[in-house]
Wavefront OBJ file of the C-alpha trace (Angstrom):
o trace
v -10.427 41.620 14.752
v -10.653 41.537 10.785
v -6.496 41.222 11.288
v -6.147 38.530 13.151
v -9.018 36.375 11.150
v -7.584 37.661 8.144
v -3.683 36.517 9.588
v -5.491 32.909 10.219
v -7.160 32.253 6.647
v -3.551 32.823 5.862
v -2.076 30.613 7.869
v -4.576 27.934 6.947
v -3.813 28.764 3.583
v -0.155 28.337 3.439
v -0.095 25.519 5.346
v -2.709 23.328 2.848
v -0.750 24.185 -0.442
v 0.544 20.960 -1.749
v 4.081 20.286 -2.451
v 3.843 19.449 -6.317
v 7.033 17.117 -6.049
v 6.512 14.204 -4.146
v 9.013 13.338 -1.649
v 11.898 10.713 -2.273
v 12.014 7.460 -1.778
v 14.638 5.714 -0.008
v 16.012 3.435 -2.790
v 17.928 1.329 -0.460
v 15.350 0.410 2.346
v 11.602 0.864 0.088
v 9.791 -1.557 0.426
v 5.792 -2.233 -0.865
v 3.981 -5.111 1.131
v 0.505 -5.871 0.261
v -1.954 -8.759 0.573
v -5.766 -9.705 2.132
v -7.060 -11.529 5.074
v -10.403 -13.248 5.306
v -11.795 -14.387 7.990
v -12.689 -17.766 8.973
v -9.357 -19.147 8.076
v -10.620 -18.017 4.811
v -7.422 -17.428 2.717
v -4.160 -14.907 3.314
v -2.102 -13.797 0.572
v 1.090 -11.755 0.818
v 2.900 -9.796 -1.971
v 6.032 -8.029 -0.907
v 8.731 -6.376 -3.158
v 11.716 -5.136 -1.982
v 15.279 -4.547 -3.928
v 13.533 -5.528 -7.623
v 12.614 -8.666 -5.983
v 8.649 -9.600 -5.485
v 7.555 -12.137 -3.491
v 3.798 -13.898 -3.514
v 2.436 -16.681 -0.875
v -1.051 -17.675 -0.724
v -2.720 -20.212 1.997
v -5.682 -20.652 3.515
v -5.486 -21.030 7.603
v -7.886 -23.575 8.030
v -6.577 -25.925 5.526
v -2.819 -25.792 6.131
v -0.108 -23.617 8.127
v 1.782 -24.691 4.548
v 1.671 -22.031 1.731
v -0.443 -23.263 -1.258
v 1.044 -20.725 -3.859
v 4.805 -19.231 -3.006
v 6.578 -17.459 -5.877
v 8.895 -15.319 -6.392
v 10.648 -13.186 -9.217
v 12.806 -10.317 -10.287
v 10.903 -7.118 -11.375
v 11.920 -5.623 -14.978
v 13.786 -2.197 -14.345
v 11.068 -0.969 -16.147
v 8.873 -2.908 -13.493
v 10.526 -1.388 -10.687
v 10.593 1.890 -12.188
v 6.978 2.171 -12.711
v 6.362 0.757 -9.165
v 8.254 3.713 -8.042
v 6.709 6.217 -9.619
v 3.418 5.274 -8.981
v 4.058 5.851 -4.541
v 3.525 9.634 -3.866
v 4.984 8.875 -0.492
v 3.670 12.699 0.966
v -0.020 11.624 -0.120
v -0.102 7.973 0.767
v 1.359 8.511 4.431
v -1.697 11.312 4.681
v -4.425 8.181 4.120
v -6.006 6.866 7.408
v -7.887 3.760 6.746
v -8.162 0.848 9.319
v -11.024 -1.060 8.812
v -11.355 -4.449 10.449
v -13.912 -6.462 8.728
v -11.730 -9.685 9.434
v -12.764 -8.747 12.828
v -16.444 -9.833 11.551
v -15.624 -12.712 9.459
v -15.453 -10.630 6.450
v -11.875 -9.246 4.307
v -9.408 -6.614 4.395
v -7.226 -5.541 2.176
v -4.013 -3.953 3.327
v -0.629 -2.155 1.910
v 1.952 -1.489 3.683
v 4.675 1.369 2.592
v 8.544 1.337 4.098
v 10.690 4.161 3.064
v 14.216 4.341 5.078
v 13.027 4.250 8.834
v 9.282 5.328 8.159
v 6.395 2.846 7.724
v 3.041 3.753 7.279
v 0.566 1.377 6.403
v -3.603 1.211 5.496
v -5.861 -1.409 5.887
v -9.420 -1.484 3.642
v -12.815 -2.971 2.457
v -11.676 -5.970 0.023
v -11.847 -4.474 -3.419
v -12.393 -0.661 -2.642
v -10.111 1.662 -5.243
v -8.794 4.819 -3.615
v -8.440 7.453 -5.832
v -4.767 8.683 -4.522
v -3.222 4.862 -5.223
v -4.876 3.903 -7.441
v -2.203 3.143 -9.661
v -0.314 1.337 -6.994
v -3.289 -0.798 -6.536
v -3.028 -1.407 -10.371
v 0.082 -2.596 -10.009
v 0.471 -4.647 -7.170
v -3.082 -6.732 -8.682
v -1.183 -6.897 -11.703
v 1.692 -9.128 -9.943
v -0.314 -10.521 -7.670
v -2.597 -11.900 -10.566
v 0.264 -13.321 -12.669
v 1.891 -14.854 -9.505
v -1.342 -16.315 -8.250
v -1.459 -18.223 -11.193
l 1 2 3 4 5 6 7 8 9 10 11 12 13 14 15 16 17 18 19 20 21 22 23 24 25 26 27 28 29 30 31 32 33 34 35 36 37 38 39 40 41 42 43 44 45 46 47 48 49 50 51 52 53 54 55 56 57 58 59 60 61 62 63 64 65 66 67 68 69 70 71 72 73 74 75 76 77 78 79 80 81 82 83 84 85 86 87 88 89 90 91 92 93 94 95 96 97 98 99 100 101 102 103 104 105 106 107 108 109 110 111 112 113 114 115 116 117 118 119 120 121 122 123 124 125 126 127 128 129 130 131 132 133 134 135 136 137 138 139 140 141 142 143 144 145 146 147 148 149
């Protein structure tokens, strides 16, 4: 019996070491989408960057179908290299969040990751930073706060 609960702790073992490299990214189909809904009509906002391009549009629902803010702009190599490097796609796809306060009037926050065929996306309390991204979310609030502008 010691055998057999021994040959299990082992098996749990080796299959919860981390892989210390973080898988690849698909450089020709990654894409980073990201924005908030409110409820109420409240406001939307959209950031999506794709191919060194980023994209922002802001509107509010109850106001106008029309976007109030639309921008868009070529990332920096540099940008788009620190973009990339900040996506640990192994760790991100591994996050389960799906709240719905929109459902209650209140605001999500979302991102949503592509890489090559796979999509995998989260959806969040306005505002909350999660440890794992965190420097994803740093990044994408930096663009969305110089677009927004």
């Amino acid at each position: 019996m010691k055998k057999v609960g021994l040959l299990f702790l082992l098996g749990v073992w080796m299959m919860s070491c981390k892989n210390s490299t973080p898988d690849p990214l698909n450089e020709s189909n990654f894409k980073i989408k990201a924005g908030y809904i409110c409820g109420w009509g409240a406001g939307i906002d959209t950031l999506e960057i794709a191919n060194q391009t980023v994209r922002y549009v802001y509107y509010v629902p109850r106001k106008s179908a029309k976007a109030q803010i639309l921008k868009t702009r070529k990332l920096t190599d540099q940008e788009w290299t620190e973009l990339k490097s900040s996506v640990n796609w192994s760790q991100f796809i591994r996050l389960n969040y799906k709240t719905c306060n929109v459902c209650f009037d209140g605001c999500d926050e979302w991102i949503a990751l592509q890489n090559g065929d796979l999509l995998h996306q989260i959806t969040f309390s306005k505002g909350l930073k999660i440890d794992t991204i965190n420097t994803l979310q740093a990044k994408i609030a930096q663009l969305k706060s110089e677009l927004s502008q």
